[in-house]
N, C-alpha and C positions, 0 to 999 in steps of 0.2 A: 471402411467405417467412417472416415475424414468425410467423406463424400454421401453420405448418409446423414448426418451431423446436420455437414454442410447445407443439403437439402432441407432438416427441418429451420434452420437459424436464418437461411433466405428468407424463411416464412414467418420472419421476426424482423427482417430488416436488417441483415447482420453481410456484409461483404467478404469472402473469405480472399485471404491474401498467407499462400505457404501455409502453413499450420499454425496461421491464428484466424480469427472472425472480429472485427468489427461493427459496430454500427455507432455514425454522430448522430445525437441528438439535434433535429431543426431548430436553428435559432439560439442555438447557445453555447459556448464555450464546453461543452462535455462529452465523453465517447466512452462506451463498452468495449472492451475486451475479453475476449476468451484464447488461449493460447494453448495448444498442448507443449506437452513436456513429457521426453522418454530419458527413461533412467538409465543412467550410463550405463549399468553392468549390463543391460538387458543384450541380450543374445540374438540371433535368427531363427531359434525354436522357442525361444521365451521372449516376450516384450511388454515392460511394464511401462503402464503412464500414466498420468495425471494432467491437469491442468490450471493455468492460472486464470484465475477470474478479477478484473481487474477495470475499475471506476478512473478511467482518466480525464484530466483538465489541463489548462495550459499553466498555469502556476509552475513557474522553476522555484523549486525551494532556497531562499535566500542562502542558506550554510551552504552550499553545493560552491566548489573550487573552478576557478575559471578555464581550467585544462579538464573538468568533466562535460562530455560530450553532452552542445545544445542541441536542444529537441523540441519538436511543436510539443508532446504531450508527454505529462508525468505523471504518473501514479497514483490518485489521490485515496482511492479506499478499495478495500478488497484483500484477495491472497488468493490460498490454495482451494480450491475445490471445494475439498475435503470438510473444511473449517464452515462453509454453509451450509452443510449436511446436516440432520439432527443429528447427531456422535459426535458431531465436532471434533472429526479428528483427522488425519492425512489419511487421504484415501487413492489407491494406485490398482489399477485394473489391470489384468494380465492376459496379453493376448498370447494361448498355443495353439498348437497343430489342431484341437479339436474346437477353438474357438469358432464360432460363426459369424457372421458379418450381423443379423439379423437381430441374434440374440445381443450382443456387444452395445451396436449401436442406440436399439431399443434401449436397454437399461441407463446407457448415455443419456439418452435424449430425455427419461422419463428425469434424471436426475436436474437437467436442463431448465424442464419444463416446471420442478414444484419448488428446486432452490434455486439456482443461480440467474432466471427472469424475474422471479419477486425482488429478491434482491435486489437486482440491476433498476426495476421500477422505481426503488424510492431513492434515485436521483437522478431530479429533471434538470439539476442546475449547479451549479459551482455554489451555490448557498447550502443546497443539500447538500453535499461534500464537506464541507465546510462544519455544518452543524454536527456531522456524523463522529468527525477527528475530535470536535471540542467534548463531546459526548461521553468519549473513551477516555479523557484524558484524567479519571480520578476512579477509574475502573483496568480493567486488566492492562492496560496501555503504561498504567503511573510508573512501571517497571521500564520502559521501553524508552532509551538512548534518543534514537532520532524522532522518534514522536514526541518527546518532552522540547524538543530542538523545534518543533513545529510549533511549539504552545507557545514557544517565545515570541512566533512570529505574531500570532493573535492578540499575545499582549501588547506588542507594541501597535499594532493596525487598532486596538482599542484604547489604546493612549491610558495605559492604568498606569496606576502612581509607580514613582522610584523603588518605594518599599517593597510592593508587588514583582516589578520586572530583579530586582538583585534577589528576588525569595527564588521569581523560576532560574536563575544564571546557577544560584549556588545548587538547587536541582537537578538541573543538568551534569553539573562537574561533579555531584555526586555519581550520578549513574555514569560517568565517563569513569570513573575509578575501577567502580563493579564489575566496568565493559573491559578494563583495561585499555583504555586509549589516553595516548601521555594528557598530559591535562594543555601543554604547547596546542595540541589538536586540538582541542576541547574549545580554548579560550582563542583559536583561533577562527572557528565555526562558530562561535557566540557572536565575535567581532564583526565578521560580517555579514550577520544577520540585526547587530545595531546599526550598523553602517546602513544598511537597503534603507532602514527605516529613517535614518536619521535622527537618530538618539547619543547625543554628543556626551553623553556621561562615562564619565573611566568605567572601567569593569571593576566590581567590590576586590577587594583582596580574598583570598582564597580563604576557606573557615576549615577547618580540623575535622573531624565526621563527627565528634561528640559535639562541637557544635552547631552542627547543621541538622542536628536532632533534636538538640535543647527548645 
């Protein structure tokens, strides 16, 4: 079935290497990924899988600790599958003894072909990416730890005022509470995401939760 896949994503311009698929975009800092992923429990009579679908760029995320492994490319938009299906929901295919290679692949590739290449189109560039992440940030994402950890970053590459950058820090260290990560982590991942930037201002004093809803 890899190898079925493989042949239609050639015909997209996609490189296979092990059980992912690439392809760089000419001229620009950007790359698609596609990657399967088989479920642990999955057996030699049953095999479930999925795959990540996944918009990289060379952007290292400033919060990232100096003992996490560097990389030409990071993650910039994307997930599971599943999540660019209309159901939006995780979705995991199961190959057994009566499965066919035919039928399997087919259904793969039609999934291929009407979500995860449109997708993958609307981004030619790290600006696309870019606009995609700002997009989400006041929509399902506003819940989201390390994505709120990225917005810090856009605030400060956009030079907005003091009032603005301590409104997203106390943000963050709220959803680091919710996340359960000691706030030491928290205010340590903010730090050196003012530092890349060069924003020499102390970090606010911590505010209370009822005050950080007031």
């Amino acid at each position: 079935m890899t190898e079925e896949v493989g042949i239609f994503l050639a015909s997209e311009g996609f490189q296979r290497s092990g059980t992912c698929f690439r392809k760089r975009l000419p001229g620009v800092p950007v790359r698609w990924r596609i990657c399967f992923q088989k479920r642990r429990s999955s057996t030699v009579e049953c095999i479930s899988f999925t795959a990540e679908v996944v918009v990289e760029w060379k952007r290292r995320p400033a919060w990232y600790e100096d003992f996490e492994p560097q990389s030409t490319w990071y993650g910039g938009a994307g997930g599971r599958i599943g999540l660019l299906m209309p159901e939006k929901n995780d979705v995991w295919w199961i190959v057994e003894s009566e499965t066919t290679v035919e039928s399997l692949s087919a259904e793969f590739n039609a999934v291929l072909s009407s979500c995860v290449l449109p997708f993958f189109k609307r981004f030619q560039s790290e600006k696309d990416i870019e606009n995609y992440l700002r997009g989400y940030a006041d929509g399902k994402m506003r819940w989201n730890y390390g994505h709120t950890i990225t917005m810090l970053e856009f605030d400060l590459q956009d030079k907005k005022a003091k009032l603005e950058i301590n409104k997203r820090i106390k943000r963050i260290r709220f959803l680091g509470r919710i996340h359960f990560a000691p706030q030491a982590l928290t205010d340590a991942k903010i730090q050196r995401v003012l530092n890349a930037y060069g924003y020499g201002e102390p970090l606010p004093q911590s505010a209370s939760w009822w005050k950080f809803w007031a």
